[in-house]
C-alpha positions as CSV (number, residue, x, y, z in Angstrom):
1,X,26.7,-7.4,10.4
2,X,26.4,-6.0,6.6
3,X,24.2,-3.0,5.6
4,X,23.9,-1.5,2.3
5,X,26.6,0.9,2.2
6,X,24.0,3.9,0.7
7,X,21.6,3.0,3.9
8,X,24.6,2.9,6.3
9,X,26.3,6.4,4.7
10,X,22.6,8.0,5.6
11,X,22.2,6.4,9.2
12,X,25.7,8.0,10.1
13,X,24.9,11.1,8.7
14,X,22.2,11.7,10.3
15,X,23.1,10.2,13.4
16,X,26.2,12.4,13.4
17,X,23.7,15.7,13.3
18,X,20.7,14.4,15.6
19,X,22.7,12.1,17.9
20,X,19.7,9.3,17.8
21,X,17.3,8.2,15.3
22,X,13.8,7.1,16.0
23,X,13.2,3.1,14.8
24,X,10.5,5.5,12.6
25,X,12.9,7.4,10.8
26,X,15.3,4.3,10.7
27,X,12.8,2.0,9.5
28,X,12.3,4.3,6.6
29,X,15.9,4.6,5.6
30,X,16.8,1.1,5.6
31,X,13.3,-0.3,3.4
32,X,13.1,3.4,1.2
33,X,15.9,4.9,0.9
34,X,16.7,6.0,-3.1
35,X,19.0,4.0,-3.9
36,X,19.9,1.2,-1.4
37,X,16.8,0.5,0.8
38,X,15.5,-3.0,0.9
39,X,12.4,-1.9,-1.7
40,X,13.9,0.2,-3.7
41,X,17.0,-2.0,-4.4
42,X,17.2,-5.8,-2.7
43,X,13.6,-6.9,-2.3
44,X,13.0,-10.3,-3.5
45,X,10.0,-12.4,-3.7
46,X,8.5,-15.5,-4.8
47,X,9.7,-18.9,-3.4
48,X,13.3,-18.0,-3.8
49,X,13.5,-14.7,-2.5
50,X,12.7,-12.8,1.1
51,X,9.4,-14.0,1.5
52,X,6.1,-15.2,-0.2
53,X,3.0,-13.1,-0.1
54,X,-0.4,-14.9,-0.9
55,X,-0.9,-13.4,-5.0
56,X,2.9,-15.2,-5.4
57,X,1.5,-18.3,-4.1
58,X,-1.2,-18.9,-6.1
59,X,-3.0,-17.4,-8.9
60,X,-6.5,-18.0,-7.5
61,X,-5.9,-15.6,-4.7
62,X,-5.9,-12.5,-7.1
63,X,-8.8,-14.3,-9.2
64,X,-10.8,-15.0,-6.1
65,X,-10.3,-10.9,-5.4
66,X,-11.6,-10.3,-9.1
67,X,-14.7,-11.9,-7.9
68,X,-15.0,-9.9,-5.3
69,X,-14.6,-6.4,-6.7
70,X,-16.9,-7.4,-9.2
71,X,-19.3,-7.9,-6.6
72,X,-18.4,-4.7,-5.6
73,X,-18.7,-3.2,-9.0
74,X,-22.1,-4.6,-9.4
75,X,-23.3,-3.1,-6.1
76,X,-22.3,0.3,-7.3
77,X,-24.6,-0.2,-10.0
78,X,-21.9,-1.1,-12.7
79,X,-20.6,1.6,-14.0
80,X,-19.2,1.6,-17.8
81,X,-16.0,2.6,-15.8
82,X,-14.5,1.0,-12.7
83,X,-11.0,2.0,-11.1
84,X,-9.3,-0.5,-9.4
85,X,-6.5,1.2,-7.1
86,X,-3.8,-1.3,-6.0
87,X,-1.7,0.2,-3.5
88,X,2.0,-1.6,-3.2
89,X,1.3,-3.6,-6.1
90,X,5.0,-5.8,-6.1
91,X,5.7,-7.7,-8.8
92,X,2.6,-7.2,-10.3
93,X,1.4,-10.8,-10.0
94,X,-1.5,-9.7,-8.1
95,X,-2.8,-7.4,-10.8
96,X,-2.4,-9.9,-13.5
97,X,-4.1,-13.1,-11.7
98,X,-6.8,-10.3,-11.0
99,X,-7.1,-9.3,-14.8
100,X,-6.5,-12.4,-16.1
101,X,-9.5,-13.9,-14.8
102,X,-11.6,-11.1,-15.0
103,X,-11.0,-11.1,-19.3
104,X,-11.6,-14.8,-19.3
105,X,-14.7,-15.2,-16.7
106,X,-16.3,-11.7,-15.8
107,X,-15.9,-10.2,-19.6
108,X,-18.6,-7.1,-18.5
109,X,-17.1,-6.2,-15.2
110,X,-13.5,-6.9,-17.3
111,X,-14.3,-4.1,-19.9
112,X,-15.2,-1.4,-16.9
113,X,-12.0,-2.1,-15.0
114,X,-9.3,0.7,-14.9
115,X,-6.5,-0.8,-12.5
116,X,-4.5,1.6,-11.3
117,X,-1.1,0.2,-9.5
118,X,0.8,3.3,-6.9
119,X,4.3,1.8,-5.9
120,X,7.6,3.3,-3.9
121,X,9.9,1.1,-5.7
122,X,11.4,2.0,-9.0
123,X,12.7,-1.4,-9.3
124,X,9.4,-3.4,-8.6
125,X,7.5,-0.3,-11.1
126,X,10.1,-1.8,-13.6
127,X,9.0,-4.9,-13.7
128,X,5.2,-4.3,-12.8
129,X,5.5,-2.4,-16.5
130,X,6.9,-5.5,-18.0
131,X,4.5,-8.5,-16.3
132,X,1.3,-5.9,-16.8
133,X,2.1,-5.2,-20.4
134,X,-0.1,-7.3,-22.3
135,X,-3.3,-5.7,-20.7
136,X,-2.3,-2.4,-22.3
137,X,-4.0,1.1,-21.5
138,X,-6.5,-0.7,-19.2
139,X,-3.4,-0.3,-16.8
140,X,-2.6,3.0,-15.5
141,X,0.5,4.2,-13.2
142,X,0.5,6.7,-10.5
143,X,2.5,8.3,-7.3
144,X,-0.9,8.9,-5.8
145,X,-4.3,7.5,-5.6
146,X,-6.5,9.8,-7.7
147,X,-9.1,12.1,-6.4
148,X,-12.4,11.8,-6.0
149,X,-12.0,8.2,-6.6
150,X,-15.8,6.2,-7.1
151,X,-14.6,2.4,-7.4
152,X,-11.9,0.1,-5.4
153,X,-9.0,0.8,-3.1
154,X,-7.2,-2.1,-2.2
155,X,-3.8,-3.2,-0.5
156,X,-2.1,-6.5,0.3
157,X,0.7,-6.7,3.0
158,X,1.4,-3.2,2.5
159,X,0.6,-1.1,5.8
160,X,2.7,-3.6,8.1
161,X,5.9,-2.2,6.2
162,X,5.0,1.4,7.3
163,X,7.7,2.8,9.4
164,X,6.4,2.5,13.3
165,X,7.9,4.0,15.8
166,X,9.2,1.4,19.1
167,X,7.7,2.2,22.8
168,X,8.0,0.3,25.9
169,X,6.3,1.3,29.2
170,X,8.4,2.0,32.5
171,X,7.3,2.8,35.9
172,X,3.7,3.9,34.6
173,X,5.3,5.8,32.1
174,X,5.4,5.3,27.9
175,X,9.0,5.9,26.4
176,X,10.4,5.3,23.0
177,X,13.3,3.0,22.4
178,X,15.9,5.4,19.3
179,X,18.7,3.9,17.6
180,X,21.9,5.4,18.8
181,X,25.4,4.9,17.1
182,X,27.8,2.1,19.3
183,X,30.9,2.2,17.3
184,X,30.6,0.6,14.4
185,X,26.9,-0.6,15.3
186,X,23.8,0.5,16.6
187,X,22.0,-0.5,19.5
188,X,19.1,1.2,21.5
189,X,18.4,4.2,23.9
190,X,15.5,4.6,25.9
191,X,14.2,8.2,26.6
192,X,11.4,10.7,26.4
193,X,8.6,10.2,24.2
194,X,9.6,11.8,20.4
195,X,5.8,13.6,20.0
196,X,2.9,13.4,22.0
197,X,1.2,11.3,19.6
198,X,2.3,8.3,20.8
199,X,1.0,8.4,24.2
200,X,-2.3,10.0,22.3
201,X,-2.3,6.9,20.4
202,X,-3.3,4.6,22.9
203,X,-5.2,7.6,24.9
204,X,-7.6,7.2,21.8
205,X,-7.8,3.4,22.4
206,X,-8.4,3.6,25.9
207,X,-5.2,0.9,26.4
208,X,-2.3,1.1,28.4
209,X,0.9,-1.6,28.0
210,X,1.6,-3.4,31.0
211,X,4.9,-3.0,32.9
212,X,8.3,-3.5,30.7
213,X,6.0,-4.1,27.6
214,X,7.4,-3.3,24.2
215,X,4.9,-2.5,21.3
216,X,5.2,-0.7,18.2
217,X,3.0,2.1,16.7
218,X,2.2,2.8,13.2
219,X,1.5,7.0,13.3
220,X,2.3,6.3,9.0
221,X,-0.9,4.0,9.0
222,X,-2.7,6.8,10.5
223,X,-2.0,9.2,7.7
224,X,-2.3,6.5,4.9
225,X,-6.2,6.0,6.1
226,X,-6.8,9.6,6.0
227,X,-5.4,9.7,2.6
228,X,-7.4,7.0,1.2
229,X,-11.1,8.5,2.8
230,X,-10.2,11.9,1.4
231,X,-9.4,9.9,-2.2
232,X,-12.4,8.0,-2.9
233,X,-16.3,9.7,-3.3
234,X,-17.9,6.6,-3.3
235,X,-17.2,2.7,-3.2
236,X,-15.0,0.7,-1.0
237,X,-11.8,-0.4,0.6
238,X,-10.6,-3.9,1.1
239,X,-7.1,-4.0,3.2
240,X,-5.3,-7.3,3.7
241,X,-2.3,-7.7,6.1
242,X,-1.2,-9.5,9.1
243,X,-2.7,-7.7,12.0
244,X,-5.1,-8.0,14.9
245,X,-7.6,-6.0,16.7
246,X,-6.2,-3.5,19.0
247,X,-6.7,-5.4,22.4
248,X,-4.9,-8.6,20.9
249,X,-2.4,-6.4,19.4
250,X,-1.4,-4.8,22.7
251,X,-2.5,-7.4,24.8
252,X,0.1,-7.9,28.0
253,X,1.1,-11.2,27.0
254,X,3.0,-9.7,24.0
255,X,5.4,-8.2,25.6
256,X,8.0,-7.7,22.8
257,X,5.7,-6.4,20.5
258,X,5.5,-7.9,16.5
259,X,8.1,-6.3,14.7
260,X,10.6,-9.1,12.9
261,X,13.1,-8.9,10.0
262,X,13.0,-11.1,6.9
263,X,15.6,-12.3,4.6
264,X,15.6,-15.4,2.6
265,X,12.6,-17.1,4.1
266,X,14.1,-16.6,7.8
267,X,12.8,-14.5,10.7
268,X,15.1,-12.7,12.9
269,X,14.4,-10.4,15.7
270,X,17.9,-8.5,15.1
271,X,16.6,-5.7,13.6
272,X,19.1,-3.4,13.3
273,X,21.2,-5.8,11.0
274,X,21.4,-6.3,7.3
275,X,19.6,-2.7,7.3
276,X,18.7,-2.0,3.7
277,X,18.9,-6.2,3.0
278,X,16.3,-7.6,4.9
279,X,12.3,-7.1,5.1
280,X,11.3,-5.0,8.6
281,X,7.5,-5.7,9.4
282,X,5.0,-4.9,12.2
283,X,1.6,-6.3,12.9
284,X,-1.5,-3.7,12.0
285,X,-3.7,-2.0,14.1
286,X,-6.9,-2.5,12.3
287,X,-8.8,-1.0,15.6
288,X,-7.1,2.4,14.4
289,X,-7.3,1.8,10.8
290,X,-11.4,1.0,11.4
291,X,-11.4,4.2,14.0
292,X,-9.7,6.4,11.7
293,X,-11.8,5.7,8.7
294,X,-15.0,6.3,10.1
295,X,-13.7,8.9,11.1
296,X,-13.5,10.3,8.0
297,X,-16.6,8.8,6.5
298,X,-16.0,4.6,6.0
299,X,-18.7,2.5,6.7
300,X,-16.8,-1.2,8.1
301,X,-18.1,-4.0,6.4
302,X,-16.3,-6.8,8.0
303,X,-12.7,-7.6,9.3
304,X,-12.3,-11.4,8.8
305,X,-9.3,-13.4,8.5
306,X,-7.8,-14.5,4.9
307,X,-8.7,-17.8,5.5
308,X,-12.6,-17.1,5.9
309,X,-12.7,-14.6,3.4
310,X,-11.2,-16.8,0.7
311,X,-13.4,-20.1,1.7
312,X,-16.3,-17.7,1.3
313,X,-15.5,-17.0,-2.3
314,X,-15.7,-20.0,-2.6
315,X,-12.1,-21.3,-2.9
316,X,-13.0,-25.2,-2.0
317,X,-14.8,-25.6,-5.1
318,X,-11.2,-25.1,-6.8
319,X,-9.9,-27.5,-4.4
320,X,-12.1,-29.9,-5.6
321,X,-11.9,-29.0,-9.6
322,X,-8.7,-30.4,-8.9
323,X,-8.9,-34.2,-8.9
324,X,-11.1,-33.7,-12.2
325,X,-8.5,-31.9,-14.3
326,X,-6.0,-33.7,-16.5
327,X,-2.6,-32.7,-15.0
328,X,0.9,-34.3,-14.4
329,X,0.3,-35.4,-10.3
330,X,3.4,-32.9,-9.5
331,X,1.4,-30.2,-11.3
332,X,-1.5,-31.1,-9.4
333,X,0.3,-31.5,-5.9
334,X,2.1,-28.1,-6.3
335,X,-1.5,-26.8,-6.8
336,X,-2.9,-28.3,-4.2
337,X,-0.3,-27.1,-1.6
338,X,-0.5,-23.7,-2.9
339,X,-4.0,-23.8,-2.9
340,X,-4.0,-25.0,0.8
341,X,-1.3,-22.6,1.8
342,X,-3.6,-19.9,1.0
343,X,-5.7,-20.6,3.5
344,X,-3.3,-22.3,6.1
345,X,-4.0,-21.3,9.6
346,X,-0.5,-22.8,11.0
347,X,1.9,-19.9,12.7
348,X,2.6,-17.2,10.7
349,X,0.1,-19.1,7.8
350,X,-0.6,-17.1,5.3
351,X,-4.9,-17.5,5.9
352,X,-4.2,-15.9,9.1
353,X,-4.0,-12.8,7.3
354,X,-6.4,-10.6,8.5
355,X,-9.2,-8.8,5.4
356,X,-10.7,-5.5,6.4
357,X,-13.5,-4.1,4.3
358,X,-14.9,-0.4,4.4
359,X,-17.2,0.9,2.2
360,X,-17.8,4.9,1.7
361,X,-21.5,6.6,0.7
362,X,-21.7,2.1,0.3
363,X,-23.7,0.0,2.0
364,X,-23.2,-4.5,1.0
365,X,-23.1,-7.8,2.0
366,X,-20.5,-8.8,0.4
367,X,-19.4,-12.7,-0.5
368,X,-16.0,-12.7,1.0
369,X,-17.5,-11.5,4.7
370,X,-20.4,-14.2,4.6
371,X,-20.2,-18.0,5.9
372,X,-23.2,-18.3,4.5
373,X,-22.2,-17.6,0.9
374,X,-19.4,-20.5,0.7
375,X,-21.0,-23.3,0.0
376,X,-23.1,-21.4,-3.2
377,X,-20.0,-20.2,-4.2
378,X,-17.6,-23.5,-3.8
379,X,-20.3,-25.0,-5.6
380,X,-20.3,-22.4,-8.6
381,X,-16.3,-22.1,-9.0
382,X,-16.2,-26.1,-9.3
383,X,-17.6,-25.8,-13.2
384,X,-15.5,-22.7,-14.0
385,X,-12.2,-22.7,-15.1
386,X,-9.0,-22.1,-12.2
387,X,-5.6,-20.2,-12.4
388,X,-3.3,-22.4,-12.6
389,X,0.5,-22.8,-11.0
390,X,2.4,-24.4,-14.4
């Protein structure tokens, strides 16, 4: 059962001065730790790494999201200046299908756009530099979002790696499962609740778990919305990830909660291996993240899944464009699959992705949250030109 050796040295260390370690503070080590976590020093993506995220899939997902801010933008009265805040930006592929299109199809809305890109990893930051380069100052780089923000927040599978903390109700009661040292491995100790916010958590929801139900909870996701409303003035907030509503979140039937390790395109539930060398994810809350941002001032637009949203902007009439563009039928296949994947329902399909819009002194219909705008828009992205796998 390998770790990375700077990941393990910490664990112990800390385990030797605390005794036990919330999955929280363990979670944190093992994906951010300086030097050996998983995303500051082994994360992989793309089709031969950990996983694939939706902008490594396809190119049209981050040009479909173009469209959309520039809805946005134009809603906001298009400003001669429009920041763009990616939060977890990765490899950068996002950004760059997002630009790209925007300079060769939205030129007005193009010229406006200051994209902003806030990442943990120094590693990913190195290459985000490199990919990002040929869009020059129009790309800016930052540890924090910056105040009194008027434009676009937006995130993709970033608040399910947030560090959550693990809980499981027994005999009416909620307790947190720790990580305790067992030799030369770690397994788990029930006990007492670490802070009272846990049990306020679902106090606020006006849930309980059933009997012997595990769940997570993601206090981190908490602090992140409040972070973002105190951050942005005016405009909006569009937050993809895999999640669900807090009822289907917690619902009894999920009684070992969502949290899963990835490492080279497998899922394990052994998630105190490989810590430092495999992905640890949990399902969001978007009940809370809705809750807390009205709380602070956001307006929700819409929470729809990735596959609506994306059919909305239209994405069929790429589908379509297909057959009438001169390309090697591997080329075109690849496409297609990509294309399809985007919006695949199947388990653990990347469309069932949920995409949670909030808006802030902002009120829109926007494309991506209405049915009734896909066909228009299928029909428009048929004559313009697509992103293209190679």
């Amino acid at each position: 059962m390998p770790h990375d050796p700077d990941v393990l040295a910490e664990l112990r260390r800390r385990l030797a001065l605390h005794g036990r370690l919330t999955f929280a503070e363990v979670m944190e080590i093992a994906l951010y730790h300086p030097i050996g976590g998983y995303y500051t020093a082994h994360v992989e993506l793309g089709p031969h790494g950990d996983f694939v995220t939706a902008p490594e899939e396809h190119p049209a997902f981050g040009a479909l999201l173009a469209r959309q801010a520039a809805q946005c933008w134009q809603v906001m009265g298009a400003p001669a200046v429009f920041p763009v805040v990616e939060m977890g930006g990765g490899r950068g592929v996002l950004a760059s299908a997002f630009l790209a299109h925007a300079h060769a199809q939205l030129p007005d809305f193009a010229h406006a756009v200051r994209y902003w890109l806030i990442d943990r990893s120094p590693r990913l930051l190195a290459e985000l530099r490199r990919r990002l380069a040929p869009f020059g100052d129009q790309v800016r780089w930052a540890d924090d979002i910056p105040s009194a923000l008027h434009g676009l927040i937006l995130s993709n599978e970033l608040v399910d790696a947030f560090p959550v903390h693990r809980v499981v109700m027994r005999a009416g009661e909620l307790r947190e499962l720790y990580v305790v040292a067992d030799g030369d491995f770690f397994t788990w100790q029930e006990d007492e609740l670490s802070t009272p916010a846990l049990a306020e958590y679902f106090d606020h929801l006006g849930l309980q778990l059933a009997e012997d139900q595990q769940a997570e909870v993601n206090l981190a996701a908490i602090d992140w919305m409040r972070t973002v409303v105190q951050a942005l003035a005016r405009g909006f907030v569009i937050t993809i990830d895999f999640g669900h509503t807090a009822k289907l979140l917690y619902r009894p039937e999920r009684k070992y909660g969502t949290l899963y390790a990835y490492r080279r395109q497998c899922v394990s539930d052994d998630l105190l291996a490989n810590l430092g060398l495999q992905d640890l994810i949990a399902h969001v809350d978007f009940t809370t993240l809705v809750e807390t941002g009205k709380a602070g001032g956001l307006t929700p637009l819409g929470l729809v899944t990735q596959h609506h949203f994306l059919l909305n902007l239209g994405l069929e009439g790429w589908l379509a464009a297909l057959d009438t563009l001169s390309l090697p039928p591997t080329q075109r296949a690849a496409n297609r699959r990509a294309l399809l994947e985007l919006v695949s329902t199947e388990e653990n399909g990347l469309g069932d992705a949920k995409v949670l819009v909030q808006a802030k002194e902002m009120t829109a219909e926007l494309d991506g949250l209405l049915p009734a705008a896909r066909r228009h828009n299928a029909e428009m992205l048929y004559g313009i030109r697509m992103p293209l796998l190679p």
